[in-house]
C-alpha positions as CSV (number, residue, x, y, z in Angstrom):
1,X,-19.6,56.1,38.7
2,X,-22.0,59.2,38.5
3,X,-24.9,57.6,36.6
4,X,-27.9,60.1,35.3
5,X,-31.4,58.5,35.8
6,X,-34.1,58.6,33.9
7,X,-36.6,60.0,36.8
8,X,-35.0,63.3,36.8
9,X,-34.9,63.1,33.1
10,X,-38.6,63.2,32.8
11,X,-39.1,65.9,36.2
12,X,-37.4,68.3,34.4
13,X,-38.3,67.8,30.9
14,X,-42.3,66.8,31.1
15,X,-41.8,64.4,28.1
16,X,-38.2,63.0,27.6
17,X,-37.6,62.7,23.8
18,X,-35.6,59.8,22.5
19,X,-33.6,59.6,19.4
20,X,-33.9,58.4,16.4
21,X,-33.0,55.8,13.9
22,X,-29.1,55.0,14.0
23,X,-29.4,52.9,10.4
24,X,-31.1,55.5,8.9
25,X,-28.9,58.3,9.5
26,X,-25.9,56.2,8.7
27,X,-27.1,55.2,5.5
28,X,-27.3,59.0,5.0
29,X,-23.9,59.9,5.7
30,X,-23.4,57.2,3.1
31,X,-23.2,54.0,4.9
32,X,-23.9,50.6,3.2
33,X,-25.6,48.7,6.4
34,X,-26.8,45.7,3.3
35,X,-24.4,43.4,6.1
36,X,-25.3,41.0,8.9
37,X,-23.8,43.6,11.2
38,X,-25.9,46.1,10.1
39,X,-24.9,49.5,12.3
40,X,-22.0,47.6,14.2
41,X,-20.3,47.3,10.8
42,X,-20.2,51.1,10.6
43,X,-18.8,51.0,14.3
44,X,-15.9,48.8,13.7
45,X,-14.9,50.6,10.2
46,X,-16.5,54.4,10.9
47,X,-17.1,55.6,14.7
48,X,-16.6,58.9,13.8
49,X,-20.3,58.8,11.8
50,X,-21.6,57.1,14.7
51,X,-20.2,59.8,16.8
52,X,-22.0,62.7,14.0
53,X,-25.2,61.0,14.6
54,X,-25.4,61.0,18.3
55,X,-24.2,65.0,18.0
56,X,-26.9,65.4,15.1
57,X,-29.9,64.0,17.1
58,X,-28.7,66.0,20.4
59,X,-29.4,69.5,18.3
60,X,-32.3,68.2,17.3
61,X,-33.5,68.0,20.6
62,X,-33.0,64.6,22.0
63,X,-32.9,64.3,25.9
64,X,-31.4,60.7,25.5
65,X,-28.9,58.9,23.2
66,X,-28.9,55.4,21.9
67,X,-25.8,53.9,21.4
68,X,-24.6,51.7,18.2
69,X,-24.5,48.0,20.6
70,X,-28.2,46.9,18.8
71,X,-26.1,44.4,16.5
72,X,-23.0,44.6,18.2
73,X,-23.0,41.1,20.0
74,X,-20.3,38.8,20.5
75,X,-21.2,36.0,18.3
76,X,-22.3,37.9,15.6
77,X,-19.0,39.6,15.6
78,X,-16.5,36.5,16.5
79,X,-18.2,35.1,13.0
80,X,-16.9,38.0,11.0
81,X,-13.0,37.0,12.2
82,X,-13.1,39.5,15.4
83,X,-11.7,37.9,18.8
84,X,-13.5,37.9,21.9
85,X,-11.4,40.8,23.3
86,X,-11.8,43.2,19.6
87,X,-15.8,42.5,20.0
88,X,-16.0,43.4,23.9
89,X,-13.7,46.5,23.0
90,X,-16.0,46.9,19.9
91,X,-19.3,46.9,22.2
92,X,-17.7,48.8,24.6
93,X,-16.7,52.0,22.5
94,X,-19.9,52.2,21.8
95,X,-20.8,53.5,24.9
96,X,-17.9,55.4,24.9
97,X,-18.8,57.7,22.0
98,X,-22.0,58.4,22.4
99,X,-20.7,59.8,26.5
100,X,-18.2,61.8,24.0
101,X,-20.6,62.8,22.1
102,X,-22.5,64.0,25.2
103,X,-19.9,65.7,27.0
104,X,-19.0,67.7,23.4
105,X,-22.6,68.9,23.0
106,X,-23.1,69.9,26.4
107,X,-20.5,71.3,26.8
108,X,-20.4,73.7,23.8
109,X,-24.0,73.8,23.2
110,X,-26.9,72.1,25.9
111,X,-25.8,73.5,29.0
112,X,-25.8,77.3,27.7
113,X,-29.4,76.3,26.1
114,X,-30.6,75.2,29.6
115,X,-31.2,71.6,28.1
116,X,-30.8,68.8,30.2
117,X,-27.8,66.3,30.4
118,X,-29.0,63.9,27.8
119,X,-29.4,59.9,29.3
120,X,-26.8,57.6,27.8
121,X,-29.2,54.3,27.2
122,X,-27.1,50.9,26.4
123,X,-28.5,49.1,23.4
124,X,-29.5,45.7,23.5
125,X,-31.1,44.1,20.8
126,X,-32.9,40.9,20.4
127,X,-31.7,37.5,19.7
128,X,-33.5,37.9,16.8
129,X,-31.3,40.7,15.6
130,X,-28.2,38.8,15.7
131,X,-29.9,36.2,13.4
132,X,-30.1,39.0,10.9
133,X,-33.5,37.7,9.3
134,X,-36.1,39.7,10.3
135,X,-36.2,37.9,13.8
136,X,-37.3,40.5,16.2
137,X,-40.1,41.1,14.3
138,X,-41.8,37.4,14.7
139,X,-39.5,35.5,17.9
140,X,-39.6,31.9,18.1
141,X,-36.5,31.8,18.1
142,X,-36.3,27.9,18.7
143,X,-33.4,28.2,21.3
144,X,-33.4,27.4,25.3
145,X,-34.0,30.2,28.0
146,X,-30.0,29.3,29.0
147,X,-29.1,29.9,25.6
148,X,-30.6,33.4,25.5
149,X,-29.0,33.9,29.1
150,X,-25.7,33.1,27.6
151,X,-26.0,35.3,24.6
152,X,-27.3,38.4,26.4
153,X,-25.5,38.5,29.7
154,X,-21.6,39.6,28.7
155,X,-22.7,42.1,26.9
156,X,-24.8,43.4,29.2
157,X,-22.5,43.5,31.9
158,X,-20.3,45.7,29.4
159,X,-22.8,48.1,28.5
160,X,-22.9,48.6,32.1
161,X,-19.7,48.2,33.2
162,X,-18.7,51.3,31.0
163,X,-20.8,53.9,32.0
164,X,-24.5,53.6,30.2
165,X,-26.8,55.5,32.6
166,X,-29.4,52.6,31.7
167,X,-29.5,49.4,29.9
168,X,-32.2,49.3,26.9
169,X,-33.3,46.0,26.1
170,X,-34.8,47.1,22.8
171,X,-37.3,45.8,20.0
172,X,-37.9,43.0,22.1
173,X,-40.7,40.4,20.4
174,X,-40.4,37.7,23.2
175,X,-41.7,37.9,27.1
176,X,-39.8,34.8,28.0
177,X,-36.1,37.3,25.9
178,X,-37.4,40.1,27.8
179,X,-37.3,38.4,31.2
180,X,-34.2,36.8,30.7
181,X,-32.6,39.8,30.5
182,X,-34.7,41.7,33.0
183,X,-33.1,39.1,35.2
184,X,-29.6,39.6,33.6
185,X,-29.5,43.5,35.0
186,X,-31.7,42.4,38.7
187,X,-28.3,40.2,38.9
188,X,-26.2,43.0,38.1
189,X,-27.8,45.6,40.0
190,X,-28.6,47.6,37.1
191,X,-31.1,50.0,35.9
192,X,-33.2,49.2,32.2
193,X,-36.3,49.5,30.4
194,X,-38.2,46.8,27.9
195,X,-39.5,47.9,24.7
196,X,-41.1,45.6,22.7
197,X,-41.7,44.8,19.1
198,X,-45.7,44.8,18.5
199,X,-47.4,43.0,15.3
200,X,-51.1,44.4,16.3
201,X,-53.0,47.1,19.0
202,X,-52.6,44.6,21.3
203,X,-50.1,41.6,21.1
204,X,-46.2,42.0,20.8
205,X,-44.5,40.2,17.6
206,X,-44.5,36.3,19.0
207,X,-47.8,36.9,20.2
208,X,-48.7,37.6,23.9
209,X,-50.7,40.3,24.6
210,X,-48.9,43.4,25.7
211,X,-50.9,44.2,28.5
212,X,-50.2,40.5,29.9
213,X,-46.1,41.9,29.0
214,X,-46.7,45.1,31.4
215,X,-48.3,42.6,34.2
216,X,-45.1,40.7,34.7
217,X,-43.0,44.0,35.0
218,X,-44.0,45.6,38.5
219,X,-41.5,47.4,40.7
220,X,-42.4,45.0,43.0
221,X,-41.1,41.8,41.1
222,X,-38.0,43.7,39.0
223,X,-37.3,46.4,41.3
224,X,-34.2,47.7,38.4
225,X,-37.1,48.3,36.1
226,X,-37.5,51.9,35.0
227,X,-39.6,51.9,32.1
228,X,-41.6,50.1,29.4
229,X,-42.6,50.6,26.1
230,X,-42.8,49.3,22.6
231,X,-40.6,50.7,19.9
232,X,-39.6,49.9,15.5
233,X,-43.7,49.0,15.1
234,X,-45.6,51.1,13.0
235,X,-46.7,54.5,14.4
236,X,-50.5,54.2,14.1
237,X,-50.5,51.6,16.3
238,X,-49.5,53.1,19.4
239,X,-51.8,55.4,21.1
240,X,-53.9,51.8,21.7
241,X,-50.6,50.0,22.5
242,X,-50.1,53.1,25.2
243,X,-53.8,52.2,26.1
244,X,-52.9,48.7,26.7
245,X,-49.9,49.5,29.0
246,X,-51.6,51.7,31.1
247,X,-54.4,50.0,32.1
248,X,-52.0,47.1,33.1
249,X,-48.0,49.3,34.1
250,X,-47.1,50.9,37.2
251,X,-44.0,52.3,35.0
252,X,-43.6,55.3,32.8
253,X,-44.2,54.2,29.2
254,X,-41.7,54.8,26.3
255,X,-42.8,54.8,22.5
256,X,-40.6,55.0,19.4
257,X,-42.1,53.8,16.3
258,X,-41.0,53.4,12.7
259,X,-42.2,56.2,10.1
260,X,-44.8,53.7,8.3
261,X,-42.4,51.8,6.1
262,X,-42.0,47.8,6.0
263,X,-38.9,46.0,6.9
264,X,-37.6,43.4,4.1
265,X,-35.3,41.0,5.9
266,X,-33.6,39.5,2.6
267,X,-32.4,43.2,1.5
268,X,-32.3,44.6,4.9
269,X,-34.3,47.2,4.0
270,X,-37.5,49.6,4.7
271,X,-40.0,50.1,1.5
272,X,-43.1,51.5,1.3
273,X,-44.2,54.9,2.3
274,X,-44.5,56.5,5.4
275,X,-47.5,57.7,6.8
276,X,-49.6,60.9,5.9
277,X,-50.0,62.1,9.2
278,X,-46.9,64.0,10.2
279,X,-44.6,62.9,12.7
280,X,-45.0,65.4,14.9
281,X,-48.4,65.2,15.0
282,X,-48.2,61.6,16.3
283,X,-45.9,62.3,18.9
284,X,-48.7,64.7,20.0
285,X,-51.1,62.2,20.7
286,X,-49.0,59.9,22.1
287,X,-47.9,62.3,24.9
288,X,-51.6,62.9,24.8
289,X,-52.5,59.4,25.5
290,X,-49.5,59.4,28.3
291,X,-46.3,58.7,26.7
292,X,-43.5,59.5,29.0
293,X,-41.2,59.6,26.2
294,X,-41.2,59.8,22.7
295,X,-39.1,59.1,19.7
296,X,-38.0,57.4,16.5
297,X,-36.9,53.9,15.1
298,X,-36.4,52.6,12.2
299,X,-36.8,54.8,9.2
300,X,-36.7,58.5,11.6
301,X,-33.9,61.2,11.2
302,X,-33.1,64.1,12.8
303,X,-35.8,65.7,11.7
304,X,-38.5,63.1,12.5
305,X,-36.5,63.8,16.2
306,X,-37.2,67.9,15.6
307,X,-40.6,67.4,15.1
308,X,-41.4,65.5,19.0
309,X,-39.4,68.1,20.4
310,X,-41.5,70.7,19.2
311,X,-44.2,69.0,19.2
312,X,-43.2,68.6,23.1
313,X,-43.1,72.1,23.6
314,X,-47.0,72.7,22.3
315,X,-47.8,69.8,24.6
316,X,-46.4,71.5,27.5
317,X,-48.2,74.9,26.6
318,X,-44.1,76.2,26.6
């Protein structure tokens, strides 16, 4: 299988841009995500607005599309009266839309803009997300290394197995989760980035510093590794976490934060406001401080996704 690799992405971009929130811009096509399946709910019932959002964010100028697998997990969905085959199916088609999505948009719009193939990156949330409880935002999860080994590895090898260009093990608040799956795709062969969940400037959400994180992850040790990053923490923390990962990676680094808002885990929900710096004036000074790529989480749209792609362009002097 022809795989697209993230390398390239960034040689002929400068700064890749990731996408953006895919709860956020369900919820405004209507979607009620208020569920313990949160997006995946919207996958089983509506693919075809999972489908809209991946097209949405490639126009806005996304080099790289998440698909809708963050809460798509195999327990989670066996409890809501789905059979190991309709969840693996379920977790599958996520990766198959958003290549769909891909091959619509370049085809009748990317390639005649002279944009690049966008990456398809295979979604993995935390343990945590499964829990549905605000989880990946604090870890301790209170469950054995085999235990998270058994959760994250079949789904992994689907997200693989049908055609993500790279494995994203996403919003990740744990370095004992993160290795465990880092292993999970050195097994398989497969290529992935970490991004972490961080509660500070320098410590992700259960506590160890992030620099200590970017240690463990050498080439040299996980030679599948492709990037690292931290992503869904709030956006005026990360020009110091970028500080912390380069004084300690030897990998490009990724950040996609939130807008500013706080996450309520009982109405699985952001409130607050975000931010009065502008979006795209963050995403400035995070290419600044030598973010390889750049994008949303929780709480971004499309537009959130505009503004680091223009923003992109000023960085580059294009």
């Amino acid at each position: 299988m022809n795989r697209f690799t993230i390398e390239d992405t960034i040689k002929n971009t400068g700064v890749m841009v990731i996408d953006g929130a895919m709860s956020t811009a369900l919820e405004r096509l209507g979607c009620d995500l208020n569920d313990a399946l949160w997006t995946a709910g919207v996958l089983a019932a509506e693919p075809e607005k999972v489908r809209r959002v991946h097209m949405d964010y490639f126009r806005a100028g996304a080099d790289c599309g998440i698909s809708c697998s963050y809460q798509a997990t195999i327990p989670g969905l066996r409890a809501r009266g789905f059979s190991v085959q309709e969840a693996e199916e379920m977790i599958a088609r996520s990766v198959s839309i958003l290549r769909e999505a891909r091959e619509e948009w370049w085809e009748t719009e990317g390639s005649s803009q002279g944009r690049v193939m966008p990456l398809c990156l295979g979604s993995a949330g935390p343990y945590g997300a499964y829990l549905a409880d605000g989880s990946e935002y604090r870890g301790r999860y209170g469950v054995s290394r085999a235990a998270l080994r058994d959760f994250h590895i079949r789904r992994a090898e689907i997200l693989w197995e049908v055609g993500s260009d790279l494995l994203l093990f996403e919003t990740q608040p744990s370095l004992e989760e993160a290795v465990t799956e880092a292993e999970i795709a050195e097994d398989m062969g497969a290529d992935y980035w970490v991004s972490f969940s961080c509660r500070d400037e320098k410590h992700i959400s259960e506590g160890e510093l992030l620099r200590n994180c970017a240690l463990e992850f050498t080439r040299e040790r996980y030679p599948h590794i492709r990037m690292i990053g931290v992503n869904c923490t709030a956006p005026e923390l990360m020009e110091p976490l970028i500080e912390e990962l380069r004084g300690a990676a030897d990998l490009p680094i990724a950040v996609y934060p939130n807008s500013g808002e706080k996450y309520d885990p009982r109405l699985k929900k952001w409130n607050g406001m975000a931010g009065s710096v502008p979006f795209g004036e963050y995403a400035m000074r995070y290419m600044k401080a030598g973010a390889s790529a750049v994008g949303g989480c929780c709480t971004t749209v499309q537009s959130h996704i505009r503004e680091v792609a223009e923003a992109r362009k000023r960085f580059l002097g294009k």
